[in-house]
Structures are given as C-alpha cells and as structure tokens.
C-alpha positions as CSV (number, residue, x, y, z in Angstrom):
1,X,120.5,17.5,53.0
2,X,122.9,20.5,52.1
3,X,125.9,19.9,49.2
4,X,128.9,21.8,49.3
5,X,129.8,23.2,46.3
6,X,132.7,21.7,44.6
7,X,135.7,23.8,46.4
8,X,137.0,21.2,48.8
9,X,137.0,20.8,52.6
10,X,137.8,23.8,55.0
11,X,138.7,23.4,58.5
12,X,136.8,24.7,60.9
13,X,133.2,25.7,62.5
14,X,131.8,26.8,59.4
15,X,131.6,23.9,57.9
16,X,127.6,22.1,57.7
17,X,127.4,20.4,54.4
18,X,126.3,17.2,54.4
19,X,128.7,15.9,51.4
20,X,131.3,18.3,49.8
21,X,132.1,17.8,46.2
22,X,135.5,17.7,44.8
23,X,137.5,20.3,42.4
24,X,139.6,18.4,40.3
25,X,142.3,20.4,40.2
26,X,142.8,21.3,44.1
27,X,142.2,17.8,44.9
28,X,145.6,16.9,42.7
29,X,147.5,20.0,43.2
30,X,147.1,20.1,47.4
31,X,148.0,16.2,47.0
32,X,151.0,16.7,45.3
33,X,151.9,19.6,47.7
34,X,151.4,17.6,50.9
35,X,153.1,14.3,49.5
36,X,156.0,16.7,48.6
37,X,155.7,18.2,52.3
38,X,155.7,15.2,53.7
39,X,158.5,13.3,52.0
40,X,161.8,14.7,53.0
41,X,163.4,12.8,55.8
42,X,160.6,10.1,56.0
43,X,160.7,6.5,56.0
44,X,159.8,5.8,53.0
45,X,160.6,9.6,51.5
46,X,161.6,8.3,47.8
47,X,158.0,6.2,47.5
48,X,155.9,9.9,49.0
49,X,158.1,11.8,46.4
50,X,157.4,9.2,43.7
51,X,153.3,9.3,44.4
52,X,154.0,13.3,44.5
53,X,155.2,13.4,41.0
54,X,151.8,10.5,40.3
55,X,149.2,13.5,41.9
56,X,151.3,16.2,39.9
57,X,150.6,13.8,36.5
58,X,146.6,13.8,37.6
59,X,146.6,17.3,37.6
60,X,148.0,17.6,34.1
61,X,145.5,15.5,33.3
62,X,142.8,16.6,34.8
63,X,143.6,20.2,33.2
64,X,144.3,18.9,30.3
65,X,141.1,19.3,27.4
66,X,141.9,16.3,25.7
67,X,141.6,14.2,28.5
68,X,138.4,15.6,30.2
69,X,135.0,14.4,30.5
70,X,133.1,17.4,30.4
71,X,130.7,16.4,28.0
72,X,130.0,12.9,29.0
73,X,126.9,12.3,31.3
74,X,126.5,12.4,34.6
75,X,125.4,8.6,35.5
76,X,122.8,8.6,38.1
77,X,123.7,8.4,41.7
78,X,125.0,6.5,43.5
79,X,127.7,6.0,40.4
80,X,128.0,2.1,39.1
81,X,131.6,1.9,39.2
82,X,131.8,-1.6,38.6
83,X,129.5,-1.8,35.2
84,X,130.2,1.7,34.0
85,X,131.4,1.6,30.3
86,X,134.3,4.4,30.8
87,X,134.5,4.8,27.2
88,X,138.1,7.0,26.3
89,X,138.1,9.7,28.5
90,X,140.1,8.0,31.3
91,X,141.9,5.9,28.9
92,X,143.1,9.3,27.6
93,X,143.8,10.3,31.3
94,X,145.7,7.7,31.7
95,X,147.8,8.0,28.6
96,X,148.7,11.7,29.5
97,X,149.8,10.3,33.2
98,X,151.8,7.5,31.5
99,X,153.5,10.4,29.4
100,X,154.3,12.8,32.3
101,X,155.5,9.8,34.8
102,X,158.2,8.4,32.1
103,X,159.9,11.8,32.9
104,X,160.0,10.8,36.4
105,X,162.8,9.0,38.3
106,X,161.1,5.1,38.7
107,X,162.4,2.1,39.6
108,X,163.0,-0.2,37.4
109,X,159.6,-2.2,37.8
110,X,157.3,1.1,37.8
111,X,159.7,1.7,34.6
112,X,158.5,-1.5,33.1
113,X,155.0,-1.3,34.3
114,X,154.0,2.0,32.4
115,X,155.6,0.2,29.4
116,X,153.5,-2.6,29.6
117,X,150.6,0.0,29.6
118,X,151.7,1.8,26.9
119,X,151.6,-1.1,25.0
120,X,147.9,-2.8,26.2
121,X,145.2,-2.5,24.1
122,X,141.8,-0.8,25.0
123,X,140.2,-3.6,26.2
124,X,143.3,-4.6,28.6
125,X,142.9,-1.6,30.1
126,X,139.2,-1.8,30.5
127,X,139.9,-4.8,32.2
128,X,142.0,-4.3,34.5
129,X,139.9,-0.7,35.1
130,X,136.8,-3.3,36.2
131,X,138.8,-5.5,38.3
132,X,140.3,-2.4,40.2
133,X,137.0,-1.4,41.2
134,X,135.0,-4.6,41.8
135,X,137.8,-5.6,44.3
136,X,139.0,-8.2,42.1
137,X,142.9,-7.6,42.5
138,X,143.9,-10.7,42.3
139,X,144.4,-11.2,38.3
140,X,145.8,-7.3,37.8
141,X,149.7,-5.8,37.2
142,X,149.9,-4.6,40.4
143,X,153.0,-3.0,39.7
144,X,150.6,-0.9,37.0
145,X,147.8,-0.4,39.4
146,X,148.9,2.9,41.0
147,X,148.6,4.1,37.1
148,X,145.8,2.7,36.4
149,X,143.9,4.2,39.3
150,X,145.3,7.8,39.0
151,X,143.9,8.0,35.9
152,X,140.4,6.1,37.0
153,X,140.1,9.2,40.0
154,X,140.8,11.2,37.3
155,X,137.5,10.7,35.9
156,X,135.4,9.9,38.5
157,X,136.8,13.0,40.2
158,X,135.9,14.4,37.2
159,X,132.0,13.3,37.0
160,X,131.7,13.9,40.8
161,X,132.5,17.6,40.6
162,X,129.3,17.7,38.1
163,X,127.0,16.1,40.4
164,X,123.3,18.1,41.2
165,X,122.6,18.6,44.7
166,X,119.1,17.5,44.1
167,X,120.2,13.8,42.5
168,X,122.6,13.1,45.7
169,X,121.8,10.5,48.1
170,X,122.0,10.1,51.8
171,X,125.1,10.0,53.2
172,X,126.5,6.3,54.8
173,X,129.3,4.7,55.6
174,X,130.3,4.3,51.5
175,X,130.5,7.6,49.1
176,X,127.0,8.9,48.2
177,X,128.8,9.5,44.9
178,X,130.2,6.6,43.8
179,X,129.7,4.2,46.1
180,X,133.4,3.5,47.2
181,X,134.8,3.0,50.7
182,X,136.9,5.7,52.4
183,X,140.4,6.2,52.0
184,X,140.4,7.9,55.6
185,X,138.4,10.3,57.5
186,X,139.1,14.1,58.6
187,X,138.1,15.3,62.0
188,X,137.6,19.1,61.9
189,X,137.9,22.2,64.6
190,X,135.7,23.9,66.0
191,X,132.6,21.4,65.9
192,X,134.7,18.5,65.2
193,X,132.7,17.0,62.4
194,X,133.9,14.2,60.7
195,X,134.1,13.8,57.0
196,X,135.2,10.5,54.9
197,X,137.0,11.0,52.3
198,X,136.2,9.0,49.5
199,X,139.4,6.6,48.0
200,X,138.0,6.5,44.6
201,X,136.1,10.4,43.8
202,X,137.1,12.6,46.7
203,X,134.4,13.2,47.4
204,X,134.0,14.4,51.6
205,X,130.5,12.8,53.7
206,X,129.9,14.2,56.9
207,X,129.7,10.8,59.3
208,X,128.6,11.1,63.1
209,X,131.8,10.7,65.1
210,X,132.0,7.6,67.6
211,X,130.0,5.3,64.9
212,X,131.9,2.4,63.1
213,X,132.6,3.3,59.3
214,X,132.3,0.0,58.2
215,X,129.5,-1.5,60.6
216,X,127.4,1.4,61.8
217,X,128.3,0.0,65.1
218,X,128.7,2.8,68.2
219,X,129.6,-0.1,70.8
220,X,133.2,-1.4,71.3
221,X,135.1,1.4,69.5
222,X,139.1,2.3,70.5
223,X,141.1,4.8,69.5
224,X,145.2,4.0,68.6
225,X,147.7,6.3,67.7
226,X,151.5,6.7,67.3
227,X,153.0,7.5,70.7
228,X,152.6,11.0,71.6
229,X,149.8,11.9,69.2
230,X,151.7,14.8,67.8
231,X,150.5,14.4,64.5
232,X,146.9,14.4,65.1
233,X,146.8,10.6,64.0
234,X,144.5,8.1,65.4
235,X,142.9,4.3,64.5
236,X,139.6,3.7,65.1
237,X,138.8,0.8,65.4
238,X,135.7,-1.8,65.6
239,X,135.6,-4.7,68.6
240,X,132.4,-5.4,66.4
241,X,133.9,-6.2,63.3
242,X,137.4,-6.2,64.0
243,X,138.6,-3.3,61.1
244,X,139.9,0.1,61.4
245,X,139.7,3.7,60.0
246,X,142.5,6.5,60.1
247,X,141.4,9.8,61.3
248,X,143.3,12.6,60.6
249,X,142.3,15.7,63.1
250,X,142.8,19.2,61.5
251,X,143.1,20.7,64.6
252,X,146.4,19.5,65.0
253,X,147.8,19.0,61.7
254,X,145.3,21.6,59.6
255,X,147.0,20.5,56.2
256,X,146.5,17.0,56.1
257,X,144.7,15.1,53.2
258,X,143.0,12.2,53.7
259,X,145.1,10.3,50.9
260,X,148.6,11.7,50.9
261,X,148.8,11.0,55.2
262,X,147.6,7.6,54.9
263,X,150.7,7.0,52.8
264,X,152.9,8.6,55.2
265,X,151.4,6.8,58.2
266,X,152.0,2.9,56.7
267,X,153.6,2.1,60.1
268,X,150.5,2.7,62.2
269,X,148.8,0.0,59.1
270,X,151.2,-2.4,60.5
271,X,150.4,-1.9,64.0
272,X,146.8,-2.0,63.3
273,X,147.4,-5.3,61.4
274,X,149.6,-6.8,64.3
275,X,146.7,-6.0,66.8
276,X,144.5,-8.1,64.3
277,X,142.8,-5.4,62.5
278,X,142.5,-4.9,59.1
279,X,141.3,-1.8,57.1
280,X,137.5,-0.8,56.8
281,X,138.7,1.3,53.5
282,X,141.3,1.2,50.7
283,X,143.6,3.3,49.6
284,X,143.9,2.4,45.6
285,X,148.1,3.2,45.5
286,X,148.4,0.5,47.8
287,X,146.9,-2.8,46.2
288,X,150.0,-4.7,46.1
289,X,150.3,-4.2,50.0
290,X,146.6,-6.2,50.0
C-alpha cells in the first residue's frame, strides 16, 4: 500500500497513493475559499457564506497552539471515534471556533446555539461529541451540531495528519483512518481514480470506480446528475441497496472539495431522496436535515 504524505489531493495522472493524509490547515483554508467561491448568487448563498466563515474559524484553530494536539498520541488505526476519551484539545478547538464565529453575522438560533455552548460544561460537551459520532443524533442541539463538529474535524484532522504509513490499514468503503463514512468522492483526470473523502478526518482512499461505496456491490449502479452536467456533478447510486454517493469529477470542475460542493449541491440530495435514495455518507454540517 503507498500513503501520500499529508499535502492534500492533486488532480491529475500522477496521483497513485492508496490513501492521502490531510494537512490541517489546507484542508480549512481551500474550504473556506471554495464555500466563499461558491456562495455568491446561490440558492442558499447566506448558509455557504455562513459555513465559509465556520471553515475560516477551524483554521484559526487548527493554527492556533493552544488548541492543538500535537503531543497527544496517535490511537491505533483504524481510530475509535466512538470510545475515544478526547480529553481538552478539541474542547479547546471548539472554544476558539465559538470565539471567532460570535464575530460572524448568525441568525438568531446559531446566535443562541454557540451561547448555549459557551455555557455547557465539559461533560455536556463530551456528550454530545459521542453522540455526534456514534450516529446517535437524536438527543443532540442540533442547531449546535455544526460547532460541535468543526471543532471534532479539528482534532481528528489533526491526529490523522500524524498517522505512520506502516500502521495504516487497507482501504474500504469507510476511512482507513478513522473509520467514518464519506462525505463525497472525487473523480480525478487523467487516470480517473476515485478518492473518498472522509466526512469526519479528511482523509482521501482511493476506491475502484463502478463499485458501490456503501455495499461493495458492482451490479445495478446509475449515475444522476443535474441537467447538463456542467458542473461535473453526478449520483451514484446502488439498485442493491438503494443509497447514493456524490462524485465530484475534477476534470470538469478541478477546484471542487468534497465537503464545500456537497453543500452547494443540496438540490440534487432532494432529487436523490424523491427517487427513493438516501445517502451512503454524511456530511456532519447537515444533521438537522437527517
């Protein structure tokens, strides 16, 4: 197996590595870009601003020394999200986020919700942290929960960027890293490998094109997009299991991320959802659309 070192995905030919590891800092800073590109005009152009100014708090944290976890352990692979004891370095994260999105032009609920989490106590927070991650959304602030999970990618971006090549596992249809489903997948130039993009670490796994990402199964696959295609934006999804995957192809669009486009492309979510689909992966700014 080969690991790319932590630098991001590049388009194009070049690119062989089995799993790429993430940089902290490009992963937030080229998020906050794109939602920023992607924003004016749209739809929904005041929530992609909002979540630009939520990537641009994750990089100020992720910078930030306080907030780091540079000397905490590397747990072994794939990552226990769901028992890991976090300890303070995300809750420090998330404090810093809470601090830089206060400055930020909310609505009134998103207002309320980081004052609510300014005022929880540690083990509030490690609650809700747990239930994010073992799926269990049902009992959490869901107004909060795009906080909450900046600040737990924070950290786990932050332990994934440590990672050994020789402690990695094989790559499948969750992160080798962590464990967590895909937010959405990249199709590249040139050799047009496909690489998941983890919702949780962003971390990138190379996964054999015309294979389900939630099944394994290469029967009964179909492709939707918006009409034209001009974006480079398809659905692929499972007759197997009946759930769906966006795939964003960098040949067309070579500055798309995996999590910032999946915001901007809600409508083709509802179209999927109409046809009786529902998502193979999660995209953890969106809980309260669940």
């Amino acid at each position: 197996m080969k690991l790319g070192k932590p630098a991001g995905l590049k388009d194009g030919s070049e690119e062989t590595a089995d799993i790429i590891l993430p940089s902290p800092n490009r992963v937030f800073e080229k998020r906050s870009e794109r939602l920023r590109f992607l924003a004016p005009g749209h739809a929904v152009g005041a929530y992609l601003e909002a979540m630009a100014q939520l990537a641009q708090a994750q990089l100020v944290a992720a910078q930030a020394p306080s907030a780091g976890n540079g000397e905490a352990p590397v747990p072994v692979l794939p990552f226990d999200v769901c028992n890991h004891f976090y300890g303070e370095a995300w809750q420090k994260a998330l404090r810093l986020i809470i601090s830089e999105m206060q400055l930020a032009p909310l609505p009134e609920p998103s207002q309320a919700a980081l004052s609510r989490l300014g005022e929880a106590s540690p083990a509030m927070l490690e609650g809700s942290a747990h239930a994010i991650l073992s799926g269990n959304h049902g009992g959490i602030d869901l107004a909060a929960s795009p906080f909450l999970a900046a600040a737990l990618q924070v950290y786990w971006t932050g332990l994934a960027s440590r990672v050994q090549a020789a402690a990695t596992q094989q790559p499948a249809h969750s992160c080798p890293v962590c464990a967590s489903p895909p937010v959405a997948g990249l199709v590249l130039s040139g050799r047009k490998l496909r690489y998941l993009c983890c919702s949780l670490c962003a971390t990138h796994w190379c996964v054999p094109r015309l294979t389900c990402t939630s099944c394994g199964s290469t029967a009964d696959l179909s492709y939707f997009a918006f009409e034209g295609n001009a974006n480079g934006i398809k659905a692929e999804a499972c007759g197997h299991c009946s759930t769906y995957l966006k795939l964003f192809y960098l040949e067309s669009n070579p500055d798309a991320e995996a999590f910032a486009d999946d915001l901007a492309t809600l409508a083709l979510d509802l179209s999927m959802a109409e046809k009786g689909y529902s998502r193979s992966g999660i995209n953890l700014f969106l809980l309260s659309l669940e």
